[in-house]
N, C-alpha and C positions, 0 to 999 in steps of 0.2 A: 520369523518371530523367535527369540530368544528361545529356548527350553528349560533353563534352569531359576528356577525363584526365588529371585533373592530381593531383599528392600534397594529401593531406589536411592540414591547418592542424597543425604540427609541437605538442607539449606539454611542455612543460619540466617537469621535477620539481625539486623543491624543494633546490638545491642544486648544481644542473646548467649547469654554463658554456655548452654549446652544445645545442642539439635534436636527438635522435636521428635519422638517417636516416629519410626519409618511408620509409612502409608501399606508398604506390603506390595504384593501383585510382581509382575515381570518387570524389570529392566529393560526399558525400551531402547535400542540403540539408534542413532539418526536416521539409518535407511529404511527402519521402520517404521517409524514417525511420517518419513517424505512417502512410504508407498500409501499409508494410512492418509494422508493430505491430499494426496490427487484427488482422490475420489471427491474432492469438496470443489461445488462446482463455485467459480468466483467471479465478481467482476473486476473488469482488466482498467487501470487508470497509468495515465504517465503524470509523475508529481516530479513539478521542476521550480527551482530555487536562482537563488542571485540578482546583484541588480549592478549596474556599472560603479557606483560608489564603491561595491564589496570587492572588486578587482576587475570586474567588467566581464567576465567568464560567463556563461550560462550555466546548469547542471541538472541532468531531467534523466527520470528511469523508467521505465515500464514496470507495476509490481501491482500485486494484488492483495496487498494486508491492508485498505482500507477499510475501516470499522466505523458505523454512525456508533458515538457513545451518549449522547446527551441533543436532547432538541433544545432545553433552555436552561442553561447557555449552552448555543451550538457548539457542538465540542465532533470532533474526528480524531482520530488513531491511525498510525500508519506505521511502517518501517522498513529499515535498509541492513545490507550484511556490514557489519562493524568496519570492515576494510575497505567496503566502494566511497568512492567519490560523494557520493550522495550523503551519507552519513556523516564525512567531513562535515559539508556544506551545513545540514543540517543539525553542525552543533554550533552554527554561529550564525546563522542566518534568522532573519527576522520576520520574515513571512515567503508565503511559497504560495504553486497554485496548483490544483488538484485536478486534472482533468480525466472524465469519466471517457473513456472509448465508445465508440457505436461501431456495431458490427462490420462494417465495410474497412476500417482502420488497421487490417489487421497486418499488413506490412508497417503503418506507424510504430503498431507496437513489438513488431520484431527487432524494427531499425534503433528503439528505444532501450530493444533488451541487449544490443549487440555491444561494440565495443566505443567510447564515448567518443572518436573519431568519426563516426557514423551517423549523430545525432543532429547535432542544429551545425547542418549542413548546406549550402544553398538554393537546395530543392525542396529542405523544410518550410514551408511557412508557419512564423512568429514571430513576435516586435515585442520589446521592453514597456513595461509598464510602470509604470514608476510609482504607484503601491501594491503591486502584486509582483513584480519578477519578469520571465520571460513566460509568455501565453503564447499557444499552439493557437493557430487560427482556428482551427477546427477541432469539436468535439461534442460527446451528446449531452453532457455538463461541463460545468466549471465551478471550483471551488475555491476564492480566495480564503487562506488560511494565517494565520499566526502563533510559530510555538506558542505553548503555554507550561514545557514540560517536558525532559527528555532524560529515556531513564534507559539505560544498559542493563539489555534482559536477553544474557546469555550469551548469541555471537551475534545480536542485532542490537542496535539503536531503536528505543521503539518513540516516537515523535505522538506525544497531546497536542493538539492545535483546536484553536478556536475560530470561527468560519465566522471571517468579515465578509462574503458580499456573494452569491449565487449567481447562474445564469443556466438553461436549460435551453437547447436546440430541438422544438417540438418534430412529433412524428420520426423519431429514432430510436432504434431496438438496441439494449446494451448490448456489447461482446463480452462473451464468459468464457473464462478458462476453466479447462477440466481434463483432467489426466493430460497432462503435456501438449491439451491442443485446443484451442482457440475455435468457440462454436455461437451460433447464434441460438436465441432465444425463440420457440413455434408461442407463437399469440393463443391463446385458449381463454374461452367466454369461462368465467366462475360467478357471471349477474345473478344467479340463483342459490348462489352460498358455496362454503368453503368446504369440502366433507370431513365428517369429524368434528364438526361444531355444535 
């Protein structure tokens, strides 16, 4: 962590003569943001785009910034690093499909994290959809999606989409990421209440 205190780099909005009053506190630098992040335990989805019309390409990543933001209208959050493939795709792309991982998937989602030669590969199974993009055969959900929204926040692409159409693979445990490693969820009874409540 930084040791010296100084105000954090001031952000101007769009239309704004001068910069708000700094906030104050420590200057965070990126590596202490990402050690501060691990610790958040997440679930793992691969979100993949394109369809034969848009060049015939496929495009799918393994990432964890999915966010529910709204149940009506179904509304999800997600994002990509400004410079991947993904974030191309998904500034022109018109719907995608969000697949949730189940614990056992967890070479999918390495092969997803590795390099895009790796991914819809032979041994993958998926097939084109022709309002959704290309779908993984397997997964412990799926979310058809459609931008509604994409806005550049910082060195990411961050993607609003609205959720056309669900599907859920009963009796399977999500896979969560946490500190750089990929764990399963223990079932615990809480039928007697939550504590704290």
């Amino acid at each position: 962590m930084s040791t010296v205190c100084r105000p954090a780099a001031p952000l101007v909005a769009p239309g704004q003569r001068k910069p708000p009053p700094p906030l104050g506190g420590y200057r965070v630098e990126p590596d202490d943001l990402r050690r501060v992040m691990r610790n958040q335990a997440s679930s793992v989805c691969i979100i993949t785009a394109g369809l034969p019309a848009d060049g015939g390409e496929p495009v799918g990543v393994t990432a964890t910034s999915l966010v529910s933001l709204s149940l009506d209208p179904p509304l999800v959050s997600f994002s990509f690093a400004l410079d991947s493939n993904s974030a191309r795709a998904w500034q022109r792309t018109r719907r995608g499909v969000v697949h949730l991982l189940h614990e056992s998937q967890q070479e999918l989602a390495l092969r997803f994290a590795g390099t895009r030669q790796e991914r819809f590969t032979p041994d993958v199974t998926w097939h084109w959809d022709e309002c959704a993009g290309p779908v993984l055969a397997e997964a412990l959900a799926w979310l058809t999606v459609t931008p509604v929204a994409r806005l550049r926040t910082g060195d990411h692409l961050l993607v609003l989409a609205r959720v056309t159409q669900t599907k859920i693979t009963p009796g399977l445990r999500p896979m969560v990421y946490h500190d750089g490693n990929f764990a399963s969820l223990a079932a615990r009874d809480i039928s007697d209440g939550v504590p704290g409540r």
